[in-house]
C-alpha positions in Angstrom: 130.6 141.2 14.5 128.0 138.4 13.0 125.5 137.7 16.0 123.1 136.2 13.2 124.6 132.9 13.8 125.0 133.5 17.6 123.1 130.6 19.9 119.5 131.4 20.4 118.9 133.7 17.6 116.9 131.1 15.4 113.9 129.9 17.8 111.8 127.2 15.8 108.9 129.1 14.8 106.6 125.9 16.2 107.2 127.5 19.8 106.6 131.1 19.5 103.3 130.6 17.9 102.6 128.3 21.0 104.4 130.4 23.8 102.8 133.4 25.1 105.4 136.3 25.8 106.3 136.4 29.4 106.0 139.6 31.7 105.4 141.2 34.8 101.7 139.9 34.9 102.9 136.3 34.0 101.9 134.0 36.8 104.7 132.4 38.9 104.0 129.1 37.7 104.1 129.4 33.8 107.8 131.1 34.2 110.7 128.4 33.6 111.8 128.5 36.9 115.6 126.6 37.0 115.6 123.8 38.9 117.7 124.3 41.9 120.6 121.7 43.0 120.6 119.7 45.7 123.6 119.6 48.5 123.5 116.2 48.8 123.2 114.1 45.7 119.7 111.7 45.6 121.1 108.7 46.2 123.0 109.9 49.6 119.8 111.1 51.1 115.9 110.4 49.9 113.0 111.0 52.1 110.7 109.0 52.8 107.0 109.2 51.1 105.3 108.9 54.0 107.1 112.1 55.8 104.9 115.3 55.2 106.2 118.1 52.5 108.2 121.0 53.6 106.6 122.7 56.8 108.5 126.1 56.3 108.5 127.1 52.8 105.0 126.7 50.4 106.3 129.0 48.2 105.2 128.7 44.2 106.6 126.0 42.1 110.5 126.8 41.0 110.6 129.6 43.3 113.2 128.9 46.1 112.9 130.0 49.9 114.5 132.9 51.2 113.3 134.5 54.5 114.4 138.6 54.5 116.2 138.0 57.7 118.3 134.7 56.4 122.4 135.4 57.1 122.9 133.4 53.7 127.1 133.5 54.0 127.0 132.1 57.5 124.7 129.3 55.9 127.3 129.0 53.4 129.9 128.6 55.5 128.1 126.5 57.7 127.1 124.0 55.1 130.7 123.2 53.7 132.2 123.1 57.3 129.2 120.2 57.9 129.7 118.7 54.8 133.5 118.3 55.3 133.2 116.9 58.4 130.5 113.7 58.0 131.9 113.1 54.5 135.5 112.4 56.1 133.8 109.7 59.0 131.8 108.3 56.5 134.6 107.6 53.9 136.3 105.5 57.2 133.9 102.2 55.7 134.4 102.6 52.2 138.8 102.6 52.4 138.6 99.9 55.1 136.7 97.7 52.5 139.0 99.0 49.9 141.9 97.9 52.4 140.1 94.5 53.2 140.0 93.3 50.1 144.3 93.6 49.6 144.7 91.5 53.1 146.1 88.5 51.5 148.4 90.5 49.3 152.4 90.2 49.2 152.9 94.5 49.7 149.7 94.6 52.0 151.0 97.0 55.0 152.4 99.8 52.4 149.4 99.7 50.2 147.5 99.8 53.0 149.0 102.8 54.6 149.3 104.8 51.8 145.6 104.2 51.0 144.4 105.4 54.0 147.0 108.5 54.6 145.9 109.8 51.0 142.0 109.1 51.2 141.5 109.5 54.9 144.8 111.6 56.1 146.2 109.9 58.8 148.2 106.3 58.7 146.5 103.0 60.1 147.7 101.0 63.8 151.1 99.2 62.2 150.2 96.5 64.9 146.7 95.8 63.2 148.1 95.3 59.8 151.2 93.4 60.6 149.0 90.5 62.5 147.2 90.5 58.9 149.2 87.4 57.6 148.4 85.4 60.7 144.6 85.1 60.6 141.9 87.6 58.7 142.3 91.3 59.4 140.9 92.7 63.1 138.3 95.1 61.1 136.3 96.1 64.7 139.7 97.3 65.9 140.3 99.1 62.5 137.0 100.7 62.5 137.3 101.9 66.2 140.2 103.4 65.9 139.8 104.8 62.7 137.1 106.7 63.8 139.4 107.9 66.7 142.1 109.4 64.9 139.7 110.9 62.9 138.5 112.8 65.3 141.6 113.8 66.5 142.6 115.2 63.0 139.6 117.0 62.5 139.1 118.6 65.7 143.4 119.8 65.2 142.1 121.3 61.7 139.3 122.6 63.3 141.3 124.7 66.1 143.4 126.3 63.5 140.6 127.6 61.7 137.1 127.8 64.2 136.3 131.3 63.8 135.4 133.5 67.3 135.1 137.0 66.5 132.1 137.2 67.1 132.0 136.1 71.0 132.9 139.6 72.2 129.7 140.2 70.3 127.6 138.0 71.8 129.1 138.5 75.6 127.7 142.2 75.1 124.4 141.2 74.0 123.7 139.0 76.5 125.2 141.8 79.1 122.9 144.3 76.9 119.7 142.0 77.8 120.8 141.9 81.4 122.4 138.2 81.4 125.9 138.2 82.7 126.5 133.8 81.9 124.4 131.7 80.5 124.1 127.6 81.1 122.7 125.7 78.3 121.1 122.3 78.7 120.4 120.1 76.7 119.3 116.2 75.6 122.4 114.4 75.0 120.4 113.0 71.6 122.9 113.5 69.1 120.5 115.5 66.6 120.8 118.3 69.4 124.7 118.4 68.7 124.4 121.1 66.7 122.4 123.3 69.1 124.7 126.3 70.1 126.2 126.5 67.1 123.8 125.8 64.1 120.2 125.7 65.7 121.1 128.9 67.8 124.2 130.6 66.0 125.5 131.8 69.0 129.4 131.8 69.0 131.3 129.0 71.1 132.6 131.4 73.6 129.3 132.9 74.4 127.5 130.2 76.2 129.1 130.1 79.9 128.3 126.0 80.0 127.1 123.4 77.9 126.3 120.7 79.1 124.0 117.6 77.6 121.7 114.9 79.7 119.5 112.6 78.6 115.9 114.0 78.3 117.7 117.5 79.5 117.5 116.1 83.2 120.3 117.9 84.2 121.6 117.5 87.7 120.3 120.5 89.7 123.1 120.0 92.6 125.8 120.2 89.9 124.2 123.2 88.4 124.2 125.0 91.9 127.7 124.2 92.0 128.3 126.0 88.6 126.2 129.1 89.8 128.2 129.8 92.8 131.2 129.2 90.5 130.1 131.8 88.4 129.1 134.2 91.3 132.3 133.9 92.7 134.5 134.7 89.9 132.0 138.0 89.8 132.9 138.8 93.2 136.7 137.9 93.4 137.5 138.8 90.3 134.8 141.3 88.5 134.2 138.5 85.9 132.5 139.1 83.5 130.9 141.9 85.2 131.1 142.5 88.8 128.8 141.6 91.2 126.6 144.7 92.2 126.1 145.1 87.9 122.3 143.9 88.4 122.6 141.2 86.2 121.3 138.0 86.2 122.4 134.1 85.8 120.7 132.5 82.6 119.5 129.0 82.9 118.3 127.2 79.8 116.9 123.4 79.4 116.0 122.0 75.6 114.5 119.1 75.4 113.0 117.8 71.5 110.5 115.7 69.1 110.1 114.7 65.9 107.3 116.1 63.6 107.8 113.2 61.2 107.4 110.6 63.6 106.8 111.8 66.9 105.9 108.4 68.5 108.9 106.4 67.4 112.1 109.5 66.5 111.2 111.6 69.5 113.5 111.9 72.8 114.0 108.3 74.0 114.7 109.1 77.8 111.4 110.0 78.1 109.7 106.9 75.5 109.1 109.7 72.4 106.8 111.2 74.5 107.4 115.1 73.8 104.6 116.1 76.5 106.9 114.3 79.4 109.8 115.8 77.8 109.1 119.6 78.3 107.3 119.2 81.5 110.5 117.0 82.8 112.8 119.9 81.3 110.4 122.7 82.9 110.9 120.7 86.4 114.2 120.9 86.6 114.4 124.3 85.8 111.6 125.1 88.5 114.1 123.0 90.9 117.3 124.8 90.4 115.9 128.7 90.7 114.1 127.4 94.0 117.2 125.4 94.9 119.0 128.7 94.4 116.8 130.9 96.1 116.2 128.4 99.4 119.8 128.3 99.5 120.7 132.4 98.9 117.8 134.0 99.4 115.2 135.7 96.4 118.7 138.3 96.1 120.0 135.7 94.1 118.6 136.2 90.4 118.2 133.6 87.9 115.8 133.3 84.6 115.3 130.1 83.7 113.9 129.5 79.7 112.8 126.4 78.4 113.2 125.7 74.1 112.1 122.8 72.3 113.3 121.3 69.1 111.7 120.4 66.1 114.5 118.0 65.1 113.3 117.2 61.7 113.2 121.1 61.0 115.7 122.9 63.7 113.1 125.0 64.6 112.5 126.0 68.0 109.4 126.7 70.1 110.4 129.3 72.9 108.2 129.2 76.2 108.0 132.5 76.9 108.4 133.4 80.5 105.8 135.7 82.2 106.9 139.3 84.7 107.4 136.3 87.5 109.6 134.4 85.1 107.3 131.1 85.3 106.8 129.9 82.3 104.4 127.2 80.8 103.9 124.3 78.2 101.3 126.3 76.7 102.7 129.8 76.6 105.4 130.0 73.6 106.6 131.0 70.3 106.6 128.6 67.5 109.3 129.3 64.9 108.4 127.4 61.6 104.9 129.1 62.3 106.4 132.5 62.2 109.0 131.7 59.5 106.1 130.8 57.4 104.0 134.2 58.5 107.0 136.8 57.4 108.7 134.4 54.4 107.1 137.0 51.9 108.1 140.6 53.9 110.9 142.7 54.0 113.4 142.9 56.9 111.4 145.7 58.7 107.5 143.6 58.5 109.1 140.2 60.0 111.1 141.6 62.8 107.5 143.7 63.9 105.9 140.4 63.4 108.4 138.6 65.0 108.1 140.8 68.5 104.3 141.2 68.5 104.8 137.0 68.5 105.8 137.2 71.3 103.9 140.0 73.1 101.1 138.0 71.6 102.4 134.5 73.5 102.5 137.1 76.7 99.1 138.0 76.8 97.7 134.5 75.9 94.3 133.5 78.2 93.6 129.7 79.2 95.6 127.3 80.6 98.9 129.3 79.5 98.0 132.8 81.0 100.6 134.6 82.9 101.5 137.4 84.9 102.2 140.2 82.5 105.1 139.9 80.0 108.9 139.3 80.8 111.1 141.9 81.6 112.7 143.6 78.3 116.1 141.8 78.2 114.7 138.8 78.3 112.0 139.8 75.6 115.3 140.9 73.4 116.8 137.4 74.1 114.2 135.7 72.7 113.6 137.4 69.9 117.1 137.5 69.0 116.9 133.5 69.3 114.1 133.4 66.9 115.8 135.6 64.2 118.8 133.6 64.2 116.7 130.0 63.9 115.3 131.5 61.1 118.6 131.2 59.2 118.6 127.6 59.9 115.0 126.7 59.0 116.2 127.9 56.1 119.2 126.4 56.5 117.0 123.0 56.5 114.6 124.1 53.6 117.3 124.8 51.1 119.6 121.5 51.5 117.2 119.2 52.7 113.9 120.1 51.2 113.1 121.4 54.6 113.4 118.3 56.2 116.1 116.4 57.3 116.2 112.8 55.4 118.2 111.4 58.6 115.0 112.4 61.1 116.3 109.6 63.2 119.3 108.5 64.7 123.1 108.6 62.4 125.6 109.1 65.1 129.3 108.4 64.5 130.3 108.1 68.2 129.3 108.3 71.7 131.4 111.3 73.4 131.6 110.4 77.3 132.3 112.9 79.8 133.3 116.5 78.2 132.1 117.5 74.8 134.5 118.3 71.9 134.1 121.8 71.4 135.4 121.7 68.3 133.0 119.8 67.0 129.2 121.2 67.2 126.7 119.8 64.2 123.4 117.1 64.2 123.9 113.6 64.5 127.8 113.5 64.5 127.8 112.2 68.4 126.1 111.3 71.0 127.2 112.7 74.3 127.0 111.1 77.7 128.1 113.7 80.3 129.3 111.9 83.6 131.4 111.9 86.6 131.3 108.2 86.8 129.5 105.6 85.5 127.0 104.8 88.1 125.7 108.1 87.8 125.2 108.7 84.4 123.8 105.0 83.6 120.8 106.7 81.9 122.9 108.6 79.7 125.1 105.5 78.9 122.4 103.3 78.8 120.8 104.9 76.1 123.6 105.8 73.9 124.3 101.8 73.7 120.9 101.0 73.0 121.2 104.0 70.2 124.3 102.7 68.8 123.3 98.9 69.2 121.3 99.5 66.2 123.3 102.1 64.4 126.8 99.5 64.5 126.1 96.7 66.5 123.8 94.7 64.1 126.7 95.3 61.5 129.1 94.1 63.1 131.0 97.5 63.9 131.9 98.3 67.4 130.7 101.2 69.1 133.2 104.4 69.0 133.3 105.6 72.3 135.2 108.9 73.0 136.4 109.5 76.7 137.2 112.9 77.2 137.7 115.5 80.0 139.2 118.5 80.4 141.5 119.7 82.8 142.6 123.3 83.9 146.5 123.8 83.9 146.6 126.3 86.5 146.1 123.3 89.1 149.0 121.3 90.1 148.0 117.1 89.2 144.8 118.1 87.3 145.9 117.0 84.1 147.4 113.5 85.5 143.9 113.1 87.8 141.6 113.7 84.4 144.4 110.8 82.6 143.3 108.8 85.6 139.3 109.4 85.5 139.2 108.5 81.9 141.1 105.2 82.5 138.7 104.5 85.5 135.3 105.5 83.2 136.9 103.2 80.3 137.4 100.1 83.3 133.7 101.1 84.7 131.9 100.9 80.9 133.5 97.8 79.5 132.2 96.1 83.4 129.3 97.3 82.7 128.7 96.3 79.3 130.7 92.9 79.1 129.2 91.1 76.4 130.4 93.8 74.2 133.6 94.2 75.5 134.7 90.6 74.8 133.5 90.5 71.4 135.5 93.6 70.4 132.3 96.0 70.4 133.4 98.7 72.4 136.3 101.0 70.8 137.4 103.5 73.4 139.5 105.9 73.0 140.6 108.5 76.2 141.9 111.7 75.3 142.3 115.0 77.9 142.1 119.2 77.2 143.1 121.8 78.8 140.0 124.5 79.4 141.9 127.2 77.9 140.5 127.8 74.0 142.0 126.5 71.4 144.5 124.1 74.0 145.4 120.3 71.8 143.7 117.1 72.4 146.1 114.9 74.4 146.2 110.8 74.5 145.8 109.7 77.8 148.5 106.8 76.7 151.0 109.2 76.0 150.3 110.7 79.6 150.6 107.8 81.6 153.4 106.1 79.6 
């Protein structure tokens, strides 16, 4: 075989004299490192001058980031599941232009339809279209519910193929560290979506409630209630565990800031001020364990852990709680601080590094001194926490230079009353947990001002999914959650009615059964 000829074998001899041969003593910068790709293409995503370089990873020109304790296939799988759902609501503006602009034509309903079932996957209201010919197309009622039956084909695909294997996992770990449930909340901001699921990695079926309030002021009587729900089911039924196991109830509040802009892109229930957000979030977690103990005596145990979130980066800062389980603002465990200590050691070096962290946080002096360290499942929790928001800070650094270019704001739609649980990534929705609209104003309140600026000042109305769940096993629950939604959708357009009678509101009410993997149900099909 010739290889004389074969590509690269005749090198112009201006750059050998000129190049020095490269080997193991040749600095990391002289090597022709290959430029890595980005996820997202330039003009999809810049970031902004001003925003400081990549907090986790200063590692040498060319040379990419990669932590020894990354899980780079769950980041893979991760990423494309993230990708495939944003890129699916944000094609919803670019067909309805397409369609727009073929309004006025003779064929317009079955062009229009078959635009929009082969680029978005689902068919368009035949009402909409057919009232086309009389004046100019209703593209607020197009938008709104486009965005609806979005969401109700992605969240079918998505309960065919969520994967949950590892929940039986997780359950043991948690009963491993001593925690037989535990209660997650967090701000409703919609950059906190993705908590459980991406900030965390903790499976779906792990976390016994999730819950999100504005500024994580969650409602300590409803939180009670849940407790002695949970206490119950240990009693009557040995559920998870039964009730003389020893284990303990696991209460978690996470509020958030911005690093990039902390005064302007922080938590907006409490005016970007990240100070008044963990000391609101550490309040209500001192009110519910006393609420708990005054009301069942000290028998009654309950950790409480407070986590904040660096939402430019995903990383968290874990308070670490001391042998009394108080904790403090000043106590914790910052993540992108640790990421960037063990980014050059093996596996073995950062998880040591990792735990003397947070030994270290224990046996701080000053205004964050404690009483002695927490108890060793709770030291196991946290650390476990911190090696899994490692995967994400990297996560962050490969796709997005380690920085989110969306630090602000880029919901899709506001998700009142029960989360979608399939559905769990940043910024796709804003969710405004509430029994009724009185008292969850705050939440609402916010997510309109939020979305005012996101759709509003376009001219697109606001997407606003009602949901609730409903448990089968109880005669009229399912009709009684049809009947909430329509009184929640009466109660928001009242109190927003400027916006309901130009068109900006775009409700949609849909009900669940609790059971996994039940279907999402129109409320119109219930009550019809």
């Amino acid at each position: 075989m010739n290889t004389r000829n074969r590509p690269g074998q005749r090198i112009s001899p201006l750059h050998t004299a000129t190049r020095q041969p490269y080997g193991l003593g040749t600095p990391a910068g002289v090597l022709q490192a290959r430029a890595r790709q980005s996820v997202f293409s330039s003009h999809e995503f810049s970031l902004n001058s001003d925003v400081p370089p990549n907090p986790a990873c200063s590692t040498d020109s060319g040379r990419p980031c990669h932590h020894p304790l990354t899980n780079e296939s769950e980041n893979r799988r991760l990423l494309a599941h993230e990708v495939k759902i944003k890129n699916s609501f944000d094609a919803i503006v670019q067909v309805l232009k397409r369609i727009a602009s073929l309004q006025h034509e003779p064929d317009f309903e079955q062009r229009a339809q078959a635009i929009a079932r082969e680029q978005l996957g689902f068919e368009l209201p035949a009402d909409i279209l057919a009232d086309a010919w009389v004046a100019d197309l209703d593209m607020r009622a197009l938008y709104g519910e486009s965005v609806m039956r979005m969401l109700r084909l992605l969240a079918e695909q998505a309960r065919h193929t969520n994967p949950q294997q590892d929940t039986d996992e997780a359950m043991a770990f948690f009963l491993d560290s001593g925690y037989h449930a535990v209660d997650i909340s967090p701000c409703s901001d919609g950059r906190l979506k993705g908590l459980v699921r991406y900030i965390l990695r903790l499976p779906d079926g792990a976390v016994r409630s999730r819950k999100a309030y504005a500024g994580a002021m969650f409602d300590v009587d409803a939180n009670v209630k849940r407790w002695v729900e949970t206490e119950l089911m240990r009693f009557r039924e040995g559920r998870p565990v039964t009730a003389d196991a020893g284990t303990r109830y696991l209460k978690v509040a996470v509020y958030h800031w911005s690093s990039s802009n902390p005064t302007h892109e922080g938590c907006a229930a409490h005016g970007s001020n990240v100070t008044a957000a963990a000391e609101a979030g550490l309040k209500r977690l001192n009110e519910f364990r006393q609420a708990i103990e005054n009301s069942f005596c000290c028998g009654a145990s309950v950790d409480n852990l407070l986590i904040g979130v660096d939402t430019d980066t995903d990383a968290i800062k874990v308070h670490i709680p001391d042998a009394d389980g108080a904790m403090s603002l000043y106590r914790f465990v910052d993540n992108i601080e640790l990421y960037r200590a063990t980014v050059n050691d093996d596996a073995s070096s950062a998880r040591l590094k990792l735990h003397r962290a947070i030994l270290e946080a224990s046996a701080i002096t000053g205004w964050g001194a404690g009483n002695g360290e927490p108890h060793e499942g709770m030291r196991r929790l946290i650390a476990s926490l911190l090696i899994n928001n490692l995967s994400q800070i990297e996560y962050v650094c490969s796709n997005w230079g380690g920085r989110y270019a969306d630090i602000g704001h880029a919901e899709r739609f506001i998700n009142v009353g029960e989360g979608f649980e399939e559905f769990q990534m940043r910024n796709l929705a804003y969710l405004a947990h509430l029994h009724t609209v009185e008292e969850g104003a705050p939440d609402m309140d916010v997510g309109i001002k939020i979305f005012t600026k996101l759709n509003v000042k376009h001219g697109l109305p606001i997407p606003i999914a009602i949901h609730y769940r409903y448990d089968s096993r109880v005669p009229g629950c399912r009709e009684r959650s049809a009947e909430r939604c329509q009184r929640i959708r009466a109660a928001i357009e009242g109190r927003y009615p400027d916006l309901a009678a130009k068109g900006l509101l775009a409700c949609s009410m849909t009900v669940q059964d609790k059971r996994p993997g039940s279907p999402i149900e129109l409320v119109e099909a219930i009550t019809a």
